[in-house]
C-alpha positions as CSV (number, residue, x, y, z in Angstrom):
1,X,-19.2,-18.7,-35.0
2,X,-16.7,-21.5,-34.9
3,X,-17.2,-24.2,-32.8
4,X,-13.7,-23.4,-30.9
5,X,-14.4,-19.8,-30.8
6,X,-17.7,-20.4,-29.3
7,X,-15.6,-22.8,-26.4
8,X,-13.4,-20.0,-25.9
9,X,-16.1,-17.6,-25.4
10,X,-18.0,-20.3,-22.8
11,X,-14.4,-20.6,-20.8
12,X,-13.9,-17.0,-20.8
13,X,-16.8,-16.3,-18.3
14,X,-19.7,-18.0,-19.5
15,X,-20.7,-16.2,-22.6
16,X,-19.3,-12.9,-21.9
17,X,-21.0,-12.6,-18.4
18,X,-20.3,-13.8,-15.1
19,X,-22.3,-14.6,-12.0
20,X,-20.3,-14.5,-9.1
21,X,-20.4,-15.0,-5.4
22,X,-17.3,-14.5,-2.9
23,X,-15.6,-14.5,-6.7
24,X,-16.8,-18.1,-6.9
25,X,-19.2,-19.0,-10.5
26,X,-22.9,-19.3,-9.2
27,X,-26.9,-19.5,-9.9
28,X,-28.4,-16.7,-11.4
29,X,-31.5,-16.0,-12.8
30,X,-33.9,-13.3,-14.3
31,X,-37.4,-12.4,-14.0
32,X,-39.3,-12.0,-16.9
33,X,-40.9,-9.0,-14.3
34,X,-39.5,-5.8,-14.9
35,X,-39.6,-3.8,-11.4
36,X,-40.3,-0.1,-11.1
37,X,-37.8,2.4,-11.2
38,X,-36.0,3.3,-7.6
39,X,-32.7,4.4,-6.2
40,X,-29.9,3.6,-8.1
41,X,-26.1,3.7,-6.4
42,X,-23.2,4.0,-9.0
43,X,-19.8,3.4,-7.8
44,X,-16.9,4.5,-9.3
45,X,-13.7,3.3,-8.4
46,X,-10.1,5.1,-9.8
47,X,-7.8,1.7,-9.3
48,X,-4.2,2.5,-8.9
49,X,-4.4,5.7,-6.1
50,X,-5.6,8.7,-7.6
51,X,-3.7,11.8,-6.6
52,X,-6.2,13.9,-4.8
53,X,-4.0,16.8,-4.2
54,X,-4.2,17.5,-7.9
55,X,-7.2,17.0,-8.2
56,X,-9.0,18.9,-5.8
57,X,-6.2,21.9,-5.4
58,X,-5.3,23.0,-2.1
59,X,-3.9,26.1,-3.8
60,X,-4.6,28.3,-0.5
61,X,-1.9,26.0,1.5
62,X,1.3,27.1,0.6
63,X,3.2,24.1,1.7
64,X,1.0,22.5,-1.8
65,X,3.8,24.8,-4.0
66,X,6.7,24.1,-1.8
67,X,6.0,20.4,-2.1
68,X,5.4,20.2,-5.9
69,X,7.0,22.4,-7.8
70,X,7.1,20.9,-10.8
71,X,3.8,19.3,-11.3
72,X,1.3,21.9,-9.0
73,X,-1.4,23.0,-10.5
74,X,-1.4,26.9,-10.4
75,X,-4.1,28.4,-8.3
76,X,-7.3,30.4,-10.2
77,X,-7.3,33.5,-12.5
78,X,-3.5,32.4,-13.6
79,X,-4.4,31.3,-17.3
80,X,-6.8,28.8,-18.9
81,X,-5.1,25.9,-17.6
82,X,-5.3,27.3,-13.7
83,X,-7.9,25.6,-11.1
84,X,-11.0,26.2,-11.1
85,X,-12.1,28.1,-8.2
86,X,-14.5,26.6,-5.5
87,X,-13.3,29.1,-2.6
88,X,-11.3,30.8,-1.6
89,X,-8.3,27.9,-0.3
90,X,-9.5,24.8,-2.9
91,X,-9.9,24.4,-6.6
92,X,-10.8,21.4,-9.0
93,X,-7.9,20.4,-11.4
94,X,-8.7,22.2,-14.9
95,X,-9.3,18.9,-16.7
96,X,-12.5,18.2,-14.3
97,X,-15.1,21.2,-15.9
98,X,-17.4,18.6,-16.2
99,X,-17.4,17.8,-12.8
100,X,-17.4,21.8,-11.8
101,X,-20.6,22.4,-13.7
102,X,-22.5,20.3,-11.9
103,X,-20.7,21.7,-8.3
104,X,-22.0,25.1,-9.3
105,X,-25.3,23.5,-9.9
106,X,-25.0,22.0,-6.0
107,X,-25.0,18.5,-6.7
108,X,-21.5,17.5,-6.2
109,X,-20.1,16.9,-2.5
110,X,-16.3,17.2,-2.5
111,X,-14.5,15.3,0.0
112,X,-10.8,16.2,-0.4
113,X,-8.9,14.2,2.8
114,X,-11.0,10.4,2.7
115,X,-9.1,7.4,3.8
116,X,-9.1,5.0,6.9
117,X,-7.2,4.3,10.1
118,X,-3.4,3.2,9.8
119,X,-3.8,3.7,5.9
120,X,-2.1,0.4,4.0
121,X,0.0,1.3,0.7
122,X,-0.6,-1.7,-1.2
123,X,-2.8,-1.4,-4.3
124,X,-4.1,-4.7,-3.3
125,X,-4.5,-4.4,0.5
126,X,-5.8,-1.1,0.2
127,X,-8.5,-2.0,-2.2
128,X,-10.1,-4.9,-0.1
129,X,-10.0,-2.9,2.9
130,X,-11.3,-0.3,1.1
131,X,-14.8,-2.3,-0.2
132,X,-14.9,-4.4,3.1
133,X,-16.1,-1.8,4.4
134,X,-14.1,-2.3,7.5
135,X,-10.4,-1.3,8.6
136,X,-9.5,-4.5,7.9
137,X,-9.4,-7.0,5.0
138,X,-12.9,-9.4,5.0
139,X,-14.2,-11.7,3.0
140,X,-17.0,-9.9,1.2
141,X,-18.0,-6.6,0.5
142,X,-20.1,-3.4,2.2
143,X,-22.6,-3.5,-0.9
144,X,-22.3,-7.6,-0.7
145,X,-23.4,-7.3,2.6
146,X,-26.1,-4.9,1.6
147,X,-27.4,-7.2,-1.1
148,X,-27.5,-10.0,1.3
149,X,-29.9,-8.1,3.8
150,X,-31.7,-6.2,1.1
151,X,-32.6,-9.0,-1.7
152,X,-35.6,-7.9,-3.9
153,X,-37.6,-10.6,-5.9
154,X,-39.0,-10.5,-9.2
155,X,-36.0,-7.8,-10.0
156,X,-34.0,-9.1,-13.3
157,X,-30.9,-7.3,-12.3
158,X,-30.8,-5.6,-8.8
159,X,-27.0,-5.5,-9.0
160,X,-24.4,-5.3,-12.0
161,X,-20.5,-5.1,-11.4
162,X,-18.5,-3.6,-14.9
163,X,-15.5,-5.2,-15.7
164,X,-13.2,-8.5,-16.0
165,X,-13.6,-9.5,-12.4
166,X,-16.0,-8.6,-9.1
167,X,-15.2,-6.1,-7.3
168,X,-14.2,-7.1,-4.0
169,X,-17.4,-4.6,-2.7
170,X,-19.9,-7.1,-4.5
171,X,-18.8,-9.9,-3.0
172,X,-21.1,-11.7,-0.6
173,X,-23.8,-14.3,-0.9
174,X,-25.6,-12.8,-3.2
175,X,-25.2,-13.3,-6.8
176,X,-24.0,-10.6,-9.3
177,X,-23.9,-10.0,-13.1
178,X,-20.3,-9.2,-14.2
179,X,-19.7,-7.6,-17.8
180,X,-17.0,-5.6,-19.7
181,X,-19.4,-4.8,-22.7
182,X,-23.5,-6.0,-22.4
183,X,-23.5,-5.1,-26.2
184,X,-21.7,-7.8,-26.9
185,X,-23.3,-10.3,-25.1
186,X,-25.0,-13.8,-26.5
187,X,-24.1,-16.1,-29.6
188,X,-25.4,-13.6,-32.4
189,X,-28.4,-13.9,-34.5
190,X,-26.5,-15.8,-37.5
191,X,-28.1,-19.6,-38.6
192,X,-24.9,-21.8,-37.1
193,X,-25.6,-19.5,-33.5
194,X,-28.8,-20.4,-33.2
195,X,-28.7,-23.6,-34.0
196,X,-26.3,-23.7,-31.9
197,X,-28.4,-22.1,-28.8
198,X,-31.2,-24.6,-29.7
199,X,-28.9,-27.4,-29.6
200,X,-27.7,-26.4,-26.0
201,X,-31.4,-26.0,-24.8
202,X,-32.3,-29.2,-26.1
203,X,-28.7,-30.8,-23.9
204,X,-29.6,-28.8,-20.9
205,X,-33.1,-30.1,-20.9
206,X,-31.9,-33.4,-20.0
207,X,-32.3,-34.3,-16.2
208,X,-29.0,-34.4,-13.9
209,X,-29.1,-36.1,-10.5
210,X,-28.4,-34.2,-8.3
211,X,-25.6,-36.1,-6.4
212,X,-23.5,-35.4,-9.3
213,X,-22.6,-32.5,-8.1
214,X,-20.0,-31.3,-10.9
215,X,-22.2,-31.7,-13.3
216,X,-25.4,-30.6,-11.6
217,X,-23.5,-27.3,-11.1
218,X,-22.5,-26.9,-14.9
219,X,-26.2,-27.8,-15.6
220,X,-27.4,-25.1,-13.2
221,X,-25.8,-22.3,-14.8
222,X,-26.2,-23.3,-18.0
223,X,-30.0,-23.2,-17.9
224,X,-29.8,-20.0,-16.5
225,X,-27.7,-18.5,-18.8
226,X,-29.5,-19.5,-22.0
227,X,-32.5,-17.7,-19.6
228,X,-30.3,-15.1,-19.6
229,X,-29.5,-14.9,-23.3
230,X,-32.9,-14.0,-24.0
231,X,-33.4,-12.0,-22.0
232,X,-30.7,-9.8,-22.6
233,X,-30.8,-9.9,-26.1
234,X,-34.2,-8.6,-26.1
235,X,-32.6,-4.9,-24.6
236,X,-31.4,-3.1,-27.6
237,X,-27.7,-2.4,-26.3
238,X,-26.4,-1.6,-29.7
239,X,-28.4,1.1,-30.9
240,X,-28.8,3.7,-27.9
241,X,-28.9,7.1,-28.3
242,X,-27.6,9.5,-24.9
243,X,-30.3,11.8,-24.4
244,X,-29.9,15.7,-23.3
245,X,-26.7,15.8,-25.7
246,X,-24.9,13.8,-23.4
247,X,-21.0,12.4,-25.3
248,X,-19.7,9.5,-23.7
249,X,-15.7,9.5,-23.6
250,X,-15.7,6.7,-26.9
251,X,-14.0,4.4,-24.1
252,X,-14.6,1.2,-22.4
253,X,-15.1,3.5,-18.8
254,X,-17.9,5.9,-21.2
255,X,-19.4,2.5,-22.9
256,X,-19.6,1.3,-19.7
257,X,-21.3,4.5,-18.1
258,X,-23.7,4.3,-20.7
259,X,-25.0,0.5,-20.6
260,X,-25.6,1.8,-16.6
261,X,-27.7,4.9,-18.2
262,X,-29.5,2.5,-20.6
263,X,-30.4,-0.3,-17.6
264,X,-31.8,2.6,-15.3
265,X,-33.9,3.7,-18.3
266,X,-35.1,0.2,-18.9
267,X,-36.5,-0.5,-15.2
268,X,-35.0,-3.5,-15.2
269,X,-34.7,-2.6,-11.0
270,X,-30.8,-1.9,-11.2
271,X,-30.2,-1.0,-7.8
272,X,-26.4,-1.0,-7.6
273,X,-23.5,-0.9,-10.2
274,X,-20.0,-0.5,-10.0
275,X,-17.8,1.0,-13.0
276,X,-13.8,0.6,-12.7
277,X,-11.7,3.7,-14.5
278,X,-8.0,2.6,-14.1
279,X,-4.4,3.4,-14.4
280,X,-3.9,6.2,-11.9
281,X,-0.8,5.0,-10.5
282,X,1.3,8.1,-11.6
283,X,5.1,6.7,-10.2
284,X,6.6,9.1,-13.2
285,X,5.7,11.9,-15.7
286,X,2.8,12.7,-13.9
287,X,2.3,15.9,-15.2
288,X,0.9,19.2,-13.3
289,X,-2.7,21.2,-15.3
290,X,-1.4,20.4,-18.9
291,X,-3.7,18.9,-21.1
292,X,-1.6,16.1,-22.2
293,X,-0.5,15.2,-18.6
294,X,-0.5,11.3,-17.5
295,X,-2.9,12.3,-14.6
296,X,-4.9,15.5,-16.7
297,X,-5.9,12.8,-19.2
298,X,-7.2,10.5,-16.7
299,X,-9.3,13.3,-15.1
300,X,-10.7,14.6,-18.5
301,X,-12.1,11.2,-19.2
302,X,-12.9,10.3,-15.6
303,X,-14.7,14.2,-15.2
304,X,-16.6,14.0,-18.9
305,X,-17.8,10.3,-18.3
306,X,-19.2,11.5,-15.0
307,X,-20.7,14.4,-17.0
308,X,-22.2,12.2,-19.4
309,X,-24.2,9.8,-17.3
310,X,-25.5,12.9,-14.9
311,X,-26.8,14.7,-18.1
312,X,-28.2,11.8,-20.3
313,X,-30.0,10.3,-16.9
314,X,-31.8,13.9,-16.8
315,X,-34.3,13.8,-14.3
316,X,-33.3,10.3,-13.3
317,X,-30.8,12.1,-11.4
318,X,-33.2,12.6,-8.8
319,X,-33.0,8.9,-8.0
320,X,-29.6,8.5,-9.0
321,X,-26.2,8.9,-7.1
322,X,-22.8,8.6,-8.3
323,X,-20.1,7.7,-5.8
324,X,-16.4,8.0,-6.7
325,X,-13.2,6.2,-4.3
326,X,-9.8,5.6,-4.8
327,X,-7.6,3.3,-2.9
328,X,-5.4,5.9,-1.6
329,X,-3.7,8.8,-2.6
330,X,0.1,9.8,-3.0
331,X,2.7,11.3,-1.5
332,X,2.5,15.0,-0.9
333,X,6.0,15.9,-2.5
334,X,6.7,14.8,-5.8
335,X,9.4,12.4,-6.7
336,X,12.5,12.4,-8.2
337,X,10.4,11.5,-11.8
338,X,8.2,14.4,-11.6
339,X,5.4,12.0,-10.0
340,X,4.2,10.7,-6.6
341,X,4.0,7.5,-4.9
342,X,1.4,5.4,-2.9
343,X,0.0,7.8,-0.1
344,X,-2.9,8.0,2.3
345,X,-5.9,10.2,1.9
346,X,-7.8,11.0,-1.3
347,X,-10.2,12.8,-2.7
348,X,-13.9,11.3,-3.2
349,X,-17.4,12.7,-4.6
350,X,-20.9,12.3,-4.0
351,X,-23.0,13.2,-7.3
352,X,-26.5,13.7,-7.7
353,X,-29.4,15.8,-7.2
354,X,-29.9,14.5,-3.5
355,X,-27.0,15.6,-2.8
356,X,-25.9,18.5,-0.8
357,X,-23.1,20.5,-2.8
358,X,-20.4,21.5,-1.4
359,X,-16.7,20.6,0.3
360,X,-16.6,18.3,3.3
361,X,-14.4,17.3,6.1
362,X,-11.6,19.8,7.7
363,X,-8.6,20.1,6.4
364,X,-5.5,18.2,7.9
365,X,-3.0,20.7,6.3
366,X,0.3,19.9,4.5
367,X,3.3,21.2,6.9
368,X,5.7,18.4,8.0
369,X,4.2,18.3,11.4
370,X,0.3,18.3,9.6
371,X,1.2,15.2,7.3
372,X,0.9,11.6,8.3
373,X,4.5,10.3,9.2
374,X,5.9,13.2,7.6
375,X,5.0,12.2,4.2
376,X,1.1,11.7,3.4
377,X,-2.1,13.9,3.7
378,X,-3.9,12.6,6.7
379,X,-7.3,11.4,6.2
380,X,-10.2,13.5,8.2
381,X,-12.9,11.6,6.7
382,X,-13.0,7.8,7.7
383,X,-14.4,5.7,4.5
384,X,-16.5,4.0,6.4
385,X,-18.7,7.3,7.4
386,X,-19.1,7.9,3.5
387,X,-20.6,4.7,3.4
388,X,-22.8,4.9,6.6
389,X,-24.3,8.0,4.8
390,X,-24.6,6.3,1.4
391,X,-26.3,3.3,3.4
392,X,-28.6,5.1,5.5
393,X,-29.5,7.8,3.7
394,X,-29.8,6.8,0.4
395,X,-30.0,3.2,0.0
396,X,-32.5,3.2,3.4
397,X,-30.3,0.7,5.6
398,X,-31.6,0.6,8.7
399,X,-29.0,-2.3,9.8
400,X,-25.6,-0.5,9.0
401,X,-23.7,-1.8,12.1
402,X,-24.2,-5.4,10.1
403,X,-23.2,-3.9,6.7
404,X,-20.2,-1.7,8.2
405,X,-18.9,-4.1,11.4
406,X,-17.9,-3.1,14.5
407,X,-18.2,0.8,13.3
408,X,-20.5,3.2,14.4
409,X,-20.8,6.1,11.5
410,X,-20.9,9.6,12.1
411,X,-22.8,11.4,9.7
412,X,-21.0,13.9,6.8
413,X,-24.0,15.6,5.6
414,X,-24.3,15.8,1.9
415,X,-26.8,14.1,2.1
């Protein structure tokens, strides 16, 4: 590796990893200690406002055809590309069989109308008020705050956030491990890398005061990082193989689904991990059941990803649940471009063999009088109760008023 390479790597989040508090570089360590296996929460988050009203199919509504007649996806028993039926009113967009395997297995929980009070439609607003946990924007994060309350010791990697920033739910005072790819972390095992590394160890053996506080910070997390690179590089990342026939969508959403398969596997006490699947901000050409839709494509890969991790993880499933959110949804009648625009309520799922299969929350309907301001599906599921539920039934909270403020939850059931 050349030397301005290897600076380039070091600036661009200390060697492929960051630690992050409140989005801010910080200590991090791991244990040698590998801790037993135990519940593992894995969010996923669709980032740009995933149309729920394709995606769970209100095809027994008929204002749903009236509103969309261009891109509405047909309603079940009307070809191969039709929904796929869950009752007699809803279906799940064609492009999510995946997903409808494991709902007539009973371990998917389908929550078609989720959003929160006075519903913001800003990508960026909505987001943070989203993973507050809260109806409005707060500094840190509901699993932050979890983390904060519920620190384990002698756990090498409790929490793990995938992608090129922290999720705005991990932020708090406690420290998490942020990656795009853990394959790719460390120097490499040529000669110049690790004479490199043994160069820096010999560097960051030298003593810093303390009152130098710039440097006394560098020093910090640079001892814990080449702590870091060996531990890591001791889990074989490159050379996994999914179990139970298990395909990963050959993307950075299914690499990333996999690395959270291969860290539950290897005990190393992951408790929480968040996984982003973007680019569901469908303004234009958003296309109805066809395979080669804008929004169909996202689903395939979002559904088969899903698929993936429930069927390599097995029985680790037991321990194991998957929770899916988007920022909001979109409007209820398609646009001039054949798409939609920022909306209100979306559809989320709860995966996982604790889980209580089946559809959740009333529906709010889709007349001009049932929408919200005439224009959005109304939300009859607050966010904040799919959380409470996550927290306390799950996860074992017992202090959710502190992790969800000022909201008392009301239980959903699917779990």
């Amino acid at each position: 590796m050349k030397r301005r390479n290897f600076l380039k790597y070091m600036g661009a989040g200390f060697l492929g990893i960051g630690f992050f508090t409140s989005g801010n570089p910080l200590r991090f360590a791991f244990s040698p200690v590998r801790a037993a296996e135990g519940q593992t929460l894995v969010v996923v988050f669709q980032r740009g406002g995933c149309d729920g009203l394709n995606t769970v199919v209100p095809y027994g509504d008929d204002a749903y055809y009236n509103l969309r007649p261009s891109i509405a996806v047909s309603a079940p028993g009307n070809g191969s590309r039709s929904a796929l039926r869950l009752n007699t009113f809803f279906g799940l967009h064609p492009s999510l069989s995946g997903l409808f395997k494991i709902y007539n297995e009973g371990h998917l929980a389908i929550m078609p109308a989720v959003h929160y009070p006075n519903g913001n439609r800003s990508h960026f607003d909505s987001e943070i008020i989203i993973e507050s946990g809260s109806n409005r924007k707060l500094h840190d994060g509901w699993l932050g705050r979890y983390l904060e309350s519920h620190a384990k010791v002698n756990v090498p990697l409790q929490a793990v956030s995938f992608g090129n920033i922290l999720p705005h739910s991990m932020r708090g005072k406690k420290e998490v491990a942020t990656f795009n790819d853990i394959s790719k972390f460390g120097l490499g095992n040529d000669e110049y890398s690790q004479r490199l590394l043994a160069r820096l160890r010999e560097v960051y053996n030298q003593p810093v005061r303390p009152s130098d506080k710039n440097r006394f910070l560098l020093y910090k997390n640079g001892k814990i990082l080449l702590k870091n690179i060996d531990f890591l590089e001791s889990l074989d990342f490159k050379h996994y193989t999914p179990q139970n026939g298990a395909m990963y969508p050959n993307t950075s959403f299914g690499r990333q689904l996999m690395q959270v398969a291969q860290l539950i596997k290897l005990g190393v006490g992951l408790e929480l991990a968040t996984v982003d699947i973007n680019d569901w901000d469908t303004h234009s050409n958003q296309g109805g059941a066809q395979e080669n839709g804008r929004h169909s494509r996202r689903l395939k890969e979002f559904s088969n990803g899903i698929a993936a991790l429930y069927k390599d993880l097995g029985h680790r499933m037991e321990n194991v649940l998957i929770l899916t959110m988007t920022e909001f949804g979109r409007t209820a009648k398609q646009n001039g471009s054949n798409g939609t625009d920022h909306g209100n309520a979306s559809a989320w799922f709860a995966i996982g063999r604790q889980v209580n299969g089946g559809i959740y929350g009333e529906w709010p309907g889709l007349s001009e009088s049932e929408l919200y301001r005439g224009r959005y599906l109304a939300h009859t599921i607050d966010c904040r109760d799919v959380m409470g539920e996550v927290l306390s039934n799950f996860l074992g909270a017992s202090n959710i008023s502190k992790i969800l403020p000022s909201y008392t939850y009301k239980p959903i059931g699917f779990l």
